[in-house]
N, C-alpha and C positions, 0 to 999 in steps of 0.2 A: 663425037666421043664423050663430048661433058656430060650431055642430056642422057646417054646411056646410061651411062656411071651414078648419077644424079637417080634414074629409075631406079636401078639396082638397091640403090643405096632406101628410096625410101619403099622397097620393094621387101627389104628386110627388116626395115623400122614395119611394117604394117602387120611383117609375117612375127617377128619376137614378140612385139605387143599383145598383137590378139590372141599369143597362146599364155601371154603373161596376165592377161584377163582370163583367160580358162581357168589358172591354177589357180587367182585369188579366188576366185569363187568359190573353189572347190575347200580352201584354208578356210574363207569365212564363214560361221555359225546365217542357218538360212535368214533370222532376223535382224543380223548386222549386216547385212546382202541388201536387205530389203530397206534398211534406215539407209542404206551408202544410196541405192538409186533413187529412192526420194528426193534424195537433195540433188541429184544431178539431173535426172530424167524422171520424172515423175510416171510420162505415160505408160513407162515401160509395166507398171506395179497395175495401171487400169485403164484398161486400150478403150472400154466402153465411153470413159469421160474423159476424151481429147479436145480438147479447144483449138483454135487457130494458132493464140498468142502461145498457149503448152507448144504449138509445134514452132513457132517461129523464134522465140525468146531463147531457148537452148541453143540454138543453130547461132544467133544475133552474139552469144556471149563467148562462142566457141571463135568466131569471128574475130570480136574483139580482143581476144587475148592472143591471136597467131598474129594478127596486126601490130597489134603493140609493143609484140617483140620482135619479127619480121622487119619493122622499121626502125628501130631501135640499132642505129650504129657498133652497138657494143654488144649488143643482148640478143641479136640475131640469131644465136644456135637457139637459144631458148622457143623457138616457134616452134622447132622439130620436136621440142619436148614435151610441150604443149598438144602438140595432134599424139606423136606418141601416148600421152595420157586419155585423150579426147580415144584413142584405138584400144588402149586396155582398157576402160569404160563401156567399147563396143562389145569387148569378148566377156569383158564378166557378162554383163548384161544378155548376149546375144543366149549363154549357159543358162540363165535363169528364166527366158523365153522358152528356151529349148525344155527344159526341165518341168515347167508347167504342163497341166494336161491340153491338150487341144491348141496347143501355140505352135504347133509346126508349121501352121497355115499363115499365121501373124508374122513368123519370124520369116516365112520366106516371100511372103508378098509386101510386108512393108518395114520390116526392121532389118534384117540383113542388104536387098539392095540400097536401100538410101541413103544408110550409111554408111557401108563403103562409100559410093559416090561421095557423099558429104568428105571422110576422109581422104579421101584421092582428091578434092579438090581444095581442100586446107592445107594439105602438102603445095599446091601449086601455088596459094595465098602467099607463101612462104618465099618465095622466088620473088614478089612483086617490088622487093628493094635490095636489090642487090648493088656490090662497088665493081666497078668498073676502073681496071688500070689506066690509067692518060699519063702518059711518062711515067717519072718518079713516086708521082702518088695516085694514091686510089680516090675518085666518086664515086660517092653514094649515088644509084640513079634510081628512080620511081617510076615503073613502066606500069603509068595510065592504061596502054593501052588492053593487057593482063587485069591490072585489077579491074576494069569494067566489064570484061568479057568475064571473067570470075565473079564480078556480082551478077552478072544478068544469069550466068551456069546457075549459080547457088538458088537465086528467086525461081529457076523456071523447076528444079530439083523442087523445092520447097513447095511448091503448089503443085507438083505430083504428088510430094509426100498425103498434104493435106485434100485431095481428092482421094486419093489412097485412102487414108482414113475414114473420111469422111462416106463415102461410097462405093468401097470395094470391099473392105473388112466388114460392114453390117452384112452383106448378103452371105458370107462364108458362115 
């Protein structure tokens, strides 16, 4: 029943966000569009010159900030709010992919699934310290056994992504 509930819930954080990145897009002027994903995602602005570290160091920082609050005793909703953002990031973005000429190809072979995937699995990052009732009080527990299966999902994703890039988008 939890893990339902639990889907649901970030089932509708995925679905408000990504349409809450449509509409900024649509508010923001195209040049203040284009300085916002510089600073987040660069690739997004020029898919020709992708590096490995462009594609890894985004992923690395989105990581580190769902962690940081994720484990964070007190500040644990804060993760949800964090991929929340990291997901309306995806929808502006995915709009100004979409809206370019010739990027229907880009957006559907390596920008829309990976990212999903990346977000469905920072959701689950999210979970890797949860409290646990034991009588009267609650522990905090750190289920090792989740965030290693989450880092090896995340690296084996990431070096799709990066073959992707690298090898699938030049021949289109």
């Amino acid at each position: 029943m939890f893990r339902s509930v639990l889907f649901i819930q970030y089932a509708i954080i995925l679905a408000i966000s990504f349409v809450s990145g449509v509409i900024c897009f649509q508010v923001f002027p195209l040049d203040k569009s284009m300085k916002l994903i510089s600073y987040i995602d660069p690739r997004v602005l020029d898919i020709t010159d992708i590096s490995v570290w462009g594609t890894i160091l985004p992923l690395i920082a989105w990581m580190v900030l769902v962690l940081f609050f994720a484990t964070h005793p007190y500040l644990h909703v804060l993760a949800k709010l964090v991929v929340g953002i990291k997901i309306t990031f995806f929808g502006f973005s995915s709009v100004f992919l979409l809206t370019q000429q010739e990027s229907l190809l880009v957006y559907s072979v390596w920008w829309f699934p990976f990212q999903l995937i990346y977000c469905f699995l920072l959701f689950m990052l999210c979970s890797v310290y949860s409290a646990k009732k034991v009588g009267p009080n609650k522990k905090f527990v750190f289920s090792q056994r989740l965030f290693v299966t989450l880092l090896i999902a995340l690296s084996v994703i990431c070096v799709g992504e990066i073959v992707s890039i690298s090898y699938i988008l030049p021949r289109l």
